[in-house]
C-alpha positions as CSV (number, residue, x, y, z in Angstrom):
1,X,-16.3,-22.0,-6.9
2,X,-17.3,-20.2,-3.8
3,X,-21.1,-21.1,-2.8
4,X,-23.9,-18.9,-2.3
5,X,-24.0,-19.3,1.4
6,X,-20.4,-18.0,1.5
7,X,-20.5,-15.2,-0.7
8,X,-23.8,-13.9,1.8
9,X,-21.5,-14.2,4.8
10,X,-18.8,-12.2,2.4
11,X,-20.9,-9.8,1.7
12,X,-22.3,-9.2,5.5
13,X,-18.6,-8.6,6.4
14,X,-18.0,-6.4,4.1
15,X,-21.2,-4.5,4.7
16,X,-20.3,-4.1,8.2
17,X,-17.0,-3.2,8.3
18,X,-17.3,-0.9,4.9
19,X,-20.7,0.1,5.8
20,X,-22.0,-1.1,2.2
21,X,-23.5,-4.3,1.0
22,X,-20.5,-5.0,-1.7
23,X,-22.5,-5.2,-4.9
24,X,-21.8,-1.7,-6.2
25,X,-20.4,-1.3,-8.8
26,X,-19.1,2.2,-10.7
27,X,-21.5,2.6,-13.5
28,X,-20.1,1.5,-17.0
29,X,-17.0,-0.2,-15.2
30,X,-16.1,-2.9,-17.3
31,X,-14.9,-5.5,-14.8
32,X,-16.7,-8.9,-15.0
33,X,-19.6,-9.0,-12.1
34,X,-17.9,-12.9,-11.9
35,X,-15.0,-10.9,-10.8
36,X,-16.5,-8.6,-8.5
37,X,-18.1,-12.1,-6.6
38,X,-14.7,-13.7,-6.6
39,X,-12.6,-10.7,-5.1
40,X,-16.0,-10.7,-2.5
41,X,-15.9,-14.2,-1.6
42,X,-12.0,-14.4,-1.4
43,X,-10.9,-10.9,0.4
44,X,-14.4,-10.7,2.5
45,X,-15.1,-14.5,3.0
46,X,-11.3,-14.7,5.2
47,X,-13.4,-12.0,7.6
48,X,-16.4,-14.1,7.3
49,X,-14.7,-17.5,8.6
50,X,-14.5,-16.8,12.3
51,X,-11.6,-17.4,14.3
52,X,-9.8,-16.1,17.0
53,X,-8.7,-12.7,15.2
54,X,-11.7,-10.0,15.9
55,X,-12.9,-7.6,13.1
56,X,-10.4,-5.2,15.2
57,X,-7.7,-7.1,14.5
58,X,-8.1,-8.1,10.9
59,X,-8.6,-4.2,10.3
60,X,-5.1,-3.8,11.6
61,X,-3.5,-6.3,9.8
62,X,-4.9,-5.1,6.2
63,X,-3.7,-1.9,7.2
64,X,-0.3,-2.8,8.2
65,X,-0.4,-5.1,5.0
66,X,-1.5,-2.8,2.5
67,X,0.6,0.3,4.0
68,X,3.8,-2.2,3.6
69,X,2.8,-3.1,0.1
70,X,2.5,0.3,-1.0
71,X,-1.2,-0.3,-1.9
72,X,-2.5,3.4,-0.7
73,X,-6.2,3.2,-2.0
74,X,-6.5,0.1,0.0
75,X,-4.8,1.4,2.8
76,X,-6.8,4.9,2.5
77,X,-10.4,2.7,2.3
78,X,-9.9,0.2,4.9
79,X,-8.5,3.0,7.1
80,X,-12.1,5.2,6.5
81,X,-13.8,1.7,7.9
82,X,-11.4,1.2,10.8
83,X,-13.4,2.5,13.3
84,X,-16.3,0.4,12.6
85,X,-14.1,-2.3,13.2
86,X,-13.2,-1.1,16.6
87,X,-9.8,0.5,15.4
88,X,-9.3,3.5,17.5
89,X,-7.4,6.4,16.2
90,X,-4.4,6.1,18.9
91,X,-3.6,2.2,17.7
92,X,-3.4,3.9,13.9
93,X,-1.1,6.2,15.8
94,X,0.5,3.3,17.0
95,X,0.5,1.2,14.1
96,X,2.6,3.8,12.2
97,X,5.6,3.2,14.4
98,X,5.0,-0.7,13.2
99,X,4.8,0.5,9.7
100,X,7.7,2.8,9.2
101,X,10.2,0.3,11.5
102,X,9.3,-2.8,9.8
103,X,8.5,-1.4,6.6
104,X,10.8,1.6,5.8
105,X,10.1,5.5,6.1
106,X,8.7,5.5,2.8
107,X,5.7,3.4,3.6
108,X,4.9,5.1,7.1
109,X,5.5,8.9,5.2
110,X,2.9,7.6,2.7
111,X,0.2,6.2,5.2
112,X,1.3,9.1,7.1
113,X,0.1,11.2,4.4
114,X,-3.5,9.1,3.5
115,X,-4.3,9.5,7.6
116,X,-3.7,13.1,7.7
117,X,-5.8,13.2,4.6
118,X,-8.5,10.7,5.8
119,X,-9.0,12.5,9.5
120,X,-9.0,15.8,7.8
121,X,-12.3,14.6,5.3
122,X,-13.5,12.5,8.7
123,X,-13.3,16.3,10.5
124,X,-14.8,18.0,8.0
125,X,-18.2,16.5,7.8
């Protein structure tokens, strides 16, 4: 389905907004590797494709998007990689206004919480 060629450039924007190479996998998990290459090549290859968004403002979107869906373990990893992506911590700042007025208090309490949590493990290291 998706070529090797496009898999490598889903891969290489993964690595370098997540800082990893996208092949690990928890030991003993028992989720199809074809899986694993699919969820690569679909959710990494859209950052792969070029375009006129940036890295910066695909990181932005996936974290409006996931805080709006209420999908916090996405929202709490692609927040950790933010700043690679050239997401400062004033636009996060920002984007929680977006959040909680287009999305409810719920969501921007709960993303509220995972950046208070994230910062706080960023601080302590």
């Amino acid at each position: 389905m998706y070529d090797g060629e496009w898999r490598l450039a889903a891969a290489a924007a993964r690595a370098e907004v997540l800082g990893d190479d996208g092949t690990r996998l928890p030991p003993g998990d028992p989720v199809p590797a074809e899986y694993q290459d699919y969820l690569m090549s679909v959710a990494w290859g859209v950052w792969a494709r070029g375009g006129p968004l940036s890295n910066r403002d695909r990181s932005l979107l996936v974290l409006a998007m996931t805080a709006a869906l209420g999908r916090m373990d996405e929202f709490r990893l692609h927040l950790g990689a933010a700043p690679r992506a050239g997401v400062t911590d004033s636009e996060v700042d920002e984007l929680l206004f977006q959040i909680t007025a287009y999305c409810g208090a719920p969501a921007g309490n709960s993303a509220r919480s995972v950046i208070r949590e994230v910062r706080g493990a960023r601080e302590a290291v």
